[in-house]
C-alpha positions as CSV (number, residue, x, y, z in Angstrom):
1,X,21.8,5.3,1.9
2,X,25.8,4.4,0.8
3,X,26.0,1.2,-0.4
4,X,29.3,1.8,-2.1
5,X,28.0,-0.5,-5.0
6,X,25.2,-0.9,-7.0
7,X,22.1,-2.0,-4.9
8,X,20.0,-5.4,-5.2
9,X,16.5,-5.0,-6.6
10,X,15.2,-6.1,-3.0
11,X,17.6,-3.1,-1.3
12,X,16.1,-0.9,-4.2
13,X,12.3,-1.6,-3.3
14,X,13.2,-1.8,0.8
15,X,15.0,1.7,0.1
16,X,11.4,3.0,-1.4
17,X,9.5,1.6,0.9
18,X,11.4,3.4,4.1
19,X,10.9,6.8,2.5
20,X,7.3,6.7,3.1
21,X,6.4,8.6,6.1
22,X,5.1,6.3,8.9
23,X,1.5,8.1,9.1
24,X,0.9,6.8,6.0
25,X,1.6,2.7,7.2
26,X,-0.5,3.8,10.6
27,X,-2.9,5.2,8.5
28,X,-3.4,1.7,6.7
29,X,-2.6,0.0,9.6
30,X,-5.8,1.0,11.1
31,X,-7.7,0.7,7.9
32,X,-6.8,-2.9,7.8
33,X,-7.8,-3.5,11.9
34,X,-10.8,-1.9,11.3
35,X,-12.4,-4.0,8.0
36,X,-10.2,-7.6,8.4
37,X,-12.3,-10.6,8.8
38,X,-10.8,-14.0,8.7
39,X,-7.8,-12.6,7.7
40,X,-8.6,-10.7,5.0
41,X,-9.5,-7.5,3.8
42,X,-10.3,-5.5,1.0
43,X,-9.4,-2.0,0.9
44,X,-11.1,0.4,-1.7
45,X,-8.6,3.3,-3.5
46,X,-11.1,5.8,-3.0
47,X,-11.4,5.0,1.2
48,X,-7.3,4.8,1.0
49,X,-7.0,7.9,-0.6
50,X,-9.7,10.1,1.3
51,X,-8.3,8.7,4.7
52,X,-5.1,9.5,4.1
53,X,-5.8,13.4,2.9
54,X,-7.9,13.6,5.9
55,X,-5.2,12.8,8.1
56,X,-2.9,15.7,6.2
57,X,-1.0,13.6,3.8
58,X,-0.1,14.5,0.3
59,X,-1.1,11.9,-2.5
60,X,0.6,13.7,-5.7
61,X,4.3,12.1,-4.4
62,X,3.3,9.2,-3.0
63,X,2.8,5.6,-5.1
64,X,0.3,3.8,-3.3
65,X,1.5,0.8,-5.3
66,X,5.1,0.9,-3.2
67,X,3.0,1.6,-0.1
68,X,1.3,-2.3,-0.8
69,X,4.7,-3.5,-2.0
70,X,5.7,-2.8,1.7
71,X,2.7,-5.0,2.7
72,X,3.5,-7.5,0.5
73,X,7.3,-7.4,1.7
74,X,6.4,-8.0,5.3
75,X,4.3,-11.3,4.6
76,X,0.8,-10.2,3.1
77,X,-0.3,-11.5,-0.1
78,X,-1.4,-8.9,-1.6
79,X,-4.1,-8.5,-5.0
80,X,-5.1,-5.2,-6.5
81,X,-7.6,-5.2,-9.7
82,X,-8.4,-1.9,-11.7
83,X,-11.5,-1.4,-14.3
84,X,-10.1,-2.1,-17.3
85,X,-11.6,-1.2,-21.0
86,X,-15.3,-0.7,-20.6
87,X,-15.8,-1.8,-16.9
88,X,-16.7,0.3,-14.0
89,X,-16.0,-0.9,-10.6
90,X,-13.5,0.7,-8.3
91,X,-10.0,0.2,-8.0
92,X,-9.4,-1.9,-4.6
93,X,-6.6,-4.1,-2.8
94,X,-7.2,-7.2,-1.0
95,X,-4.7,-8.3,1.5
96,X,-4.7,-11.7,2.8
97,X,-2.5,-13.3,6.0
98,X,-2.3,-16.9,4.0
């Protein structure tokens, strides 16, 4: 990507967003058309992450926080909680369409 200038924030997180491959958006893609129910839907890290390696991707390079931030970019809101100190549910994401 030349520019020729420094780039935006926005063309700095739409730049991040295009380098993931596009197996890993279909990959979600599916995910989402499979659970969604009045549009929304809740995606646990541990079903993100074993789909994906089962469809041949590799996790260690990929930020599945500027995977979401693409989701979020193209009109989903878009809500992720993590345990914090002392708690033990799983990581998840919840999209919603309004």
């Amino acid at each position: 990507m030349s520019v020729g200038r420094p780039m935006t924030p926005e063309e700095a997180g739409a730049y991040s967003v295009e380098a993931i491959p596009s197996i890993v958006f279909d990959t979600i893609n599916e995910m989402i058309a499979e659970k969604m129910t009045r549009g929304n839907v809740t995606l646990m890290i541990s079903d993100v992450r074993n789909r994906l390696r089962g469809k041949g991707v590799a996790l260690e390079n990929l930020s599945l926080a500027t995977v979401f931030d693409g989701y979020k970019r193209n009109g989903w809101k878009v809500y992720y909680d993590a345990p914090g100190y002392n708690e033990t549910y799983e990581a998840y994401w919840r999209l919603s369409s309004s």
